[in-house]
N, CA, C and O of each residue as an XYZ file, in Angstrom:
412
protein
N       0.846     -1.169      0.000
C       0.000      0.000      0.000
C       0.892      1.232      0.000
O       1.774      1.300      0.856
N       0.730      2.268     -0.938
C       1.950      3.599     -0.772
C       1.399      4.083     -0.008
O       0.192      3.981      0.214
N       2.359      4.850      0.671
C       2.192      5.893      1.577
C       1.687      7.129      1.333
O       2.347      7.612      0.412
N       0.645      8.062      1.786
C       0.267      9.232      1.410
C       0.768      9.840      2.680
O       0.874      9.388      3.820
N       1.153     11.465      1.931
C       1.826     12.289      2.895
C       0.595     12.683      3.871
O      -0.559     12.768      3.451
N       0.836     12.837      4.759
C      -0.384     13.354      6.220
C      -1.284     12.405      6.244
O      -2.471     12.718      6.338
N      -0.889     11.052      6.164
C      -2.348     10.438      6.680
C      -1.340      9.307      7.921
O      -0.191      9.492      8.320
N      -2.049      8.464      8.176
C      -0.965      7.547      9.063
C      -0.844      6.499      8.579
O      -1.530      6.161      7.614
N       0.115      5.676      9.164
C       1.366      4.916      8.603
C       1.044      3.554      8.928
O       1.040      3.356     10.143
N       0.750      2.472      8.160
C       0.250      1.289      8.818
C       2.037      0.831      8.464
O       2.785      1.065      7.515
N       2.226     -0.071     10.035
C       3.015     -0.686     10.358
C       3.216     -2.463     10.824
O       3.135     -2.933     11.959
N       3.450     -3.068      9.743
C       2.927     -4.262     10.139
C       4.088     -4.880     11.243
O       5.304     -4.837     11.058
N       3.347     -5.507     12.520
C       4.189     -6.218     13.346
C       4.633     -7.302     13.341
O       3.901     -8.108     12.767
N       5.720     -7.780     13.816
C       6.424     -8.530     14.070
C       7.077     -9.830     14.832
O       7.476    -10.991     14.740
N       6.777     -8.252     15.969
C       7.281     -8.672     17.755
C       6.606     -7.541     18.006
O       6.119     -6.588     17.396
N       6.760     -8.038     19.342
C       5.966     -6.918     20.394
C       7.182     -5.986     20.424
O       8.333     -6.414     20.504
N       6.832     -4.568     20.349
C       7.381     -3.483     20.095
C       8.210     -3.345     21.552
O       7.815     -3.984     22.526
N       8.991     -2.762     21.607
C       9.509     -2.383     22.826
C       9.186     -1.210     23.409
O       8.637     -0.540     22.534
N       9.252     -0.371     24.808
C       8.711      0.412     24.996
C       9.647      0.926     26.320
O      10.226     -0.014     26.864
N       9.841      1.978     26.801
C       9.991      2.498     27.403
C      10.243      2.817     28.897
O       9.143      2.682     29.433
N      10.886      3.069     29.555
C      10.660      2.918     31.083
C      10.472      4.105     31.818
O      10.487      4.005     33.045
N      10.184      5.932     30.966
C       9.955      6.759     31.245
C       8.606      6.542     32.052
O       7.862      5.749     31.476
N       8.016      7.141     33.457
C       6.961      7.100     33.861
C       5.502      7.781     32.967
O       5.493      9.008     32.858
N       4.833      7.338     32.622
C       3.752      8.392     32.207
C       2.081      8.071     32.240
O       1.725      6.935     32.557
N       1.481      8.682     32.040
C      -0.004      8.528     31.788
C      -0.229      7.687     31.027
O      -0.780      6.677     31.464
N       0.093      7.766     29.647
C       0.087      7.137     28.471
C       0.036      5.440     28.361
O       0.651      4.895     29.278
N      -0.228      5.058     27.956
C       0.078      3.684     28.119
C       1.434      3.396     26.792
O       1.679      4.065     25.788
N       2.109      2.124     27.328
C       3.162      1.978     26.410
C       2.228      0.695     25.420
O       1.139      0.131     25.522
N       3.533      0.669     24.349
C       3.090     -0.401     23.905
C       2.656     -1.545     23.959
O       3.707     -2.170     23.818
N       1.480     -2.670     24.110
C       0.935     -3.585     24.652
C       1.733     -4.619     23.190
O       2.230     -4.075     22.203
N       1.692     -5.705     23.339
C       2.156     -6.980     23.061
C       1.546     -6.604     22.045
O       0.449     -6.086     22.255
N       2.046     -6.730     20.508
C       1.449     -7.170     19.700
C       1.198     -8.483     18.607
O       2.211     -8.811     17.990
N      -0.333     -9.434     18.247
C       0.686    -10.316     17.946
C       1.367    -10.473     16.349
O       1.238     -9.440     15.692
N       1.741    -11.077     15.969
C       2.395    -11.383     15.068
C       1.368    -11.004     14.075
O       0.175    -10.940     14.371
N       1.950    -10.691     12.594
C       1.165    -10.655     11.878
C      -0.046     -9.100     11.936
O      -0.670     -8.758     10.932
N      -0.125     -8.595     12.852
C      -0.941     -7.367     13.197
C      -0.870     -6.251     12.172
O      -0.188     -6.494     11.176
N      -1.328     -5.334     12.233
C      -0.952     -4.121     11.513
C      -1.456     -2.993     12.727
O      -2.545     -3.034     13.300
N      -0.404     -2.018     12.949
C      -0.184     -0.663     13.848
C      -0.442      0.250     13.252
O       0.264      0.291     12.244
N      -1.285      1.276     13.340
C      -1.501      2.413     13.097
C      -0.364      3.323     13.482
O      -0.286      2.802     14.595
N       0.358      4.017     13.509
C       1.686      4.789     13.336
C       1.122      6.182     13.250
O       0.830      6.417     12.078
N       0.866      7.166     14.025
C      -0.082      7.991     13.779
C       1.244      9.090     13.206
O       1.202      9.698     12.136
N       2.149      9.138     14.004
C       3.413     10.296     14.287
C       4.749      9.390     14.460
O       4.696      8.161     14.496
N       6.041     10.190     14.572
C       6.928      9.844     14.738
C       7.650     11.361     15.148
O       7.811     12.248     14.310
N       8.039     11.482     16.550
C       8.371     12.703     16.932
C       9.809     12.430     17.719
O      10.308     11.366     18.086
N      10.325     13.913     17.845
C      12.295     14.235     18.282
C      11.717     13.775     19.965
O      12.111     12.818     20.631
N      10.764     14.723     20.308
C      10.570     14.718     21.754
C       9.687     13.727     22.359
O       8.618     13.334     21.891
N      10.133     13.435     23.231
C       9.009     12.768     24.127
C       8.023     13.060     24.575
O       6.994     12.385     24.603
N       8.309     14.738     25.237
C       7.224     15.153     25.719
C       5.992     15.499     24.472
O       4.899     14.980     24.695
N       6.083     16.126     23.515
C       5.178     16.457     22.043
C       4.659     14.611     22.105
O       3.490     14.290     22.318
N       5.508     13.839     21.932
C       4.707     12.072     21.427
C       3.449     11.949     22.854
O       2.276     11.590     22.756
N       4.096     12.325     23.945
C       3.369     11.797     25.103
C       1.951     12.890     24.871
O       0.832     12.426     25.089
N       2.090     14.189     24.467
C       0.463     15.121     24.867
C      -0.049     14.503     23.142
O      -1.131     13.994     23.435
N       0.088     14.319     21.880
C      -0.340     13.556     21.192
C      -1.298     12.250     21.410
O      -2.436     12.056     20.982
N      -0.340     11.297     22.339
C      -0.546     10.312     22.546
C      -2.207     10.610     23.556
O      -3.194      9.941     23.250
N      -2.289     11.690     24.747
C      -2.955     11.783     25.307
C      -4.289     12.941     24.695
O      -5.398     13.192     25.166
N      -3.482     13.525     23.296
C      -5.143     14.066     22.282
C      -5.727     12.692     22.203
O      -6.821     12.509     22.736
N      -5.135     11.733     21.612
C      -5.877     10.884     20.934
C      -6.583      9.817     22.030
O      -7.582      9.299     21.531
N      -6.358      9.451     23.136
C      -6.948      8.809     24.258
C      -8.206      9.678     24.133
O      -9.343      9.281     23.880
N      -7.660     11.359     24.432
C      -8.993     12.349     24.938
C     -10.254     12.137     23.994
O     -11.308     12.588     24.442
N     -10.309     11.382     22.487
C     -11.169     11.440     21.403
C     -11.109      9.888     21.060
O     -11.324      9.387     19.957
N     -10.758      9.206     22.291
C     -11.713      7.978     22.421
C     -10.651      7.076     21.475
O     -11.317      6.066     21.243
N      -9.561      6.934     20.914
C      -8.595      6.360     19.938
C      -7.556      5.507     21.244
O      -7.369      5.969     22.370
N      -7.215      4.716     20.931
C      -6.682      3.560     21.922
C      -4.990      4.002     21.248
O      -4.779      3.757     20.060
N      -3.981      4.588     22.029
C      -2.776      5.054     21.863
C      -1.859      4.935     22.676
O      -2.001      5.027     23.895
N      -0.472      4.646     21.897
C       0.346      4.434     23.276
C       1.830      5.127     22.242
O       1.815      5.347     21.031
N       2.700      5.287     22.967
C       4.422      6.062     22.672
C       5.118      4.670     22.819
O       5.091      3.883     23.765
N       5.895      4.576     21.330
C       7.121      3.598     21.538
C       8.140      4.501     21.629
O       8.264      5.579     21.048
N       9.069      3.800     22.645
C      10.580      4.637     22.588
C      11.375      4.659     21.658
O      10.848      3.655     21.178
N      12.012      4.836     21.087
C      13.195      5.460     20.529
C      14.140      4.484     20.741
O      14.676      4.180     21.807
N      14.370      3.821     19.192
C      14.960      2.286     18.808
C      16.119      3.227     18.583
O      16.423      4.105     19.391
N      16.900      2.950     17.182
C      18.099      2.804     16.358
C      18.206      4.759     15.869
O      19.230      5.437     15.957
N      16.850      5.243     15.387
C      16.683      6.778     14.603
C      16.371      7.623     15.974
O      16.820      8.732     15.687
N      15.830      7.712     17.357
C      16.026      8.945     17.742
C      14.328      8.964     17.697
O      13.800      9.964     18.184
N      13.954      8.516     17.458
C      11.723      8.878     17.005
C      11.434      8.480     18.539
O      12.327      8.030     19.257
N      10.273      8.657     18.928
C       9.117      8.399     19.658
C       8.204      7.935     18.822
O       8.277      8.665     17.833
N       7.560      7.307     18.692
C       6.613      6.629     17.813
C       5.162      6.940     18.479
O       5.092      6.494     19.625
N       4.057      7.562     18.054
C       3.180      7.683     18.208
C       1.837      6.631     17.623
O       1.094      6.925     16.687
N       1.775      5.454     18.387
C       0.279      4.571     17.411
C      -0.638      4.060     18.182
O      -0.560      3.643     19.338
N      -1.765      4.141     17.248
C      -2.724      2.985     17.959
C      -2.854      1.804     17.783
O      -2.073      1.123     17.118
N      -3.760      1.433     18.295
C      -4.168     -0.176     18.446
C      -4.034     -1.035     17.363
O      -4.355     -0.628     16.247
N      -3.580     -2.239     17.530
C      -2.960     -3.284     16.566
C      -4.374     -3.854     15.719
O      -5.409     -4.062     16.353
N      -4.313     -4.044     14.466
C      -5.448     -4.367     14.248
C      -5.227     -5.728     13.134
O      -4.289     -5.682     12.338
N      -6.079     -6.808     13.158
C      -5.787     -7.960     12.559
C      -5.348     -7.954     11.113
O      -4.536     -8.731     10.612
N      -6.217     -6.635     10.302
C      -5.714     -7.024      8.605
C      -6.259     -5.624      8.174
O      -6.792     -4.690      8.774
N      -5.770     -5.965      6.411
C      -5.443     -4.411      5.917
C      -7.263     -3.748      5.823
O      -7.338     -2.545      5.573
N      -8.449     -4.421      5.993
C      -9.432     -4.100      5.780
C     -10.284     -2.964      7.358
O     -11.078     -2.026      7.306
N      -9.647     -3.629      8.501
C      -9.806     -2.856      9.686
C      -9.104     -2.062      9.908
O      -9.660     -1.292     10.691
N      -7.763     -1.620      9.597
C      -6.335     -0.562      9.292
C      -7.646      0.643      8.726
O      -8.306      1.515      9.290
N      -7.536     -0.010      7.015
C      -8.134      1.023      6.475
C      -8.678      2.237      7.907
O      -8.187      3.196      8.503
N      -9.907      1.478      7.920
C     -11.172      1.958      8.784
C     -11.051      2.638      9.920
O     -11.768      3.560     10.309
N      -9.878      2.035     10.585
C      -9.351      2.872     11.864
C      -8.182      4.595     11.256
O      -8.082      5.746     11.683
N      -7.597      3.869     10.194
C      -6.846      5.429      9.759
C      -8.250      6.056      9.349
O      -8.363      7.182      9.834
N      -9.412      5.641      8.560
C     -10.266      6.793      8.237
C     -11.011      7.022      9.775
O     -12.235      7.034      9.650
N     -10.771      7.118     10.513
C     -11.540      7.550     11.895
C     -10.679      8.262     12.494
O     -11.001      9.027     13.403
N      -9.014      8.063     11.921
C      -8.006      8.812     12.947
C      -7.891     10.011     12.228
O      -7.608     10.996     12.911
N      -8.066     10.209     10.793
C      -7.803     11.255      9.327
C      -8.839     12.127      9.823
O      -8.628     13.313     10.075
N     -10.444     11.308     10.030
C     -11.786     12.377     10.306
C     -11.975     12.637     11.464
O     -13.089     12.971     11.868
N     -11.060     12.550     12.142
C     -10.796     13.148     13.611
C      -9.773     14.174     13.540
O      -9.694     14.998     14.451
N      -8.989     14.208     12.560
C      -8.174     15.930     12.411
C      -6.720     15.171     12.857
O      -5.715     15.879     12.917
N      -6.628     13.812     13.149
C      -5.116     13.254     13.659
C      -4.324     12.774     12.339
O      -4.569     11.670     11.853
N      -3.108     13.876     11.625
C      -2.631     13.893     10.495
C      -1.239     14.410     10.707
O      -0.977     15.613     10.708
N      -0.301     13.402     10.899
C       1.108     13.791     11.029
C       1.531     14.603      9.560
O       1.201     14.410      8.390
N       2.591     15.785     10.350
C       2.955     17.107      9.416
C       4.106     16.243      8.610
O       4.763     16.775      7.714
């Protein structure tokens, strides 16, 4: 599937993502299983910008959590793992018509 600029980023999983040991509100990444596809909403320098993101999208009812910062330096901003490319779709068009569109 290509990528369009400002919409979000389906990420298919692997392994369960790794996550973080900063304290926060947010929830970290939950187990994902194999085979999944991640919504990828953002990819941000700071932590703090991924973490109030992370907590717009809780505030408008979207299931979100911050991965830490692998190999590039990102915070990863996504939601909930979803089984295949037909529920992806459906959840990026709910995250797009909710105004959540990485710059």
């Amino acid at each position: 599937m290509p990528s369009r600029k400002n919409s979000p980023v389906l990420v298919k999983s692997t392994a369960p993502p790794k996550t973080g040991a900063a304290p926060s509100k947010v929830p970290s990444a939950a187990a994902s299983p194999s085979g999944a596809y991640i919504l990828q909403v953002s990819a941000l320098r700071k932590e703090s910008d991924a973490l109030e993101l992370a907590t717009r999208l809780q505030k408008k009812k979207f299931p979100a959590f911050v991965v830490s910062p692998q190999t590039d330096n990102y915070y990863r901003v996504a939601s909930r793992p979803v089984p295949d490319l037909k529920a992806a779709d459906v959840a990026r068009k709910g995250l797009e018509d909710a105004g959540f569109k990485p710059s």
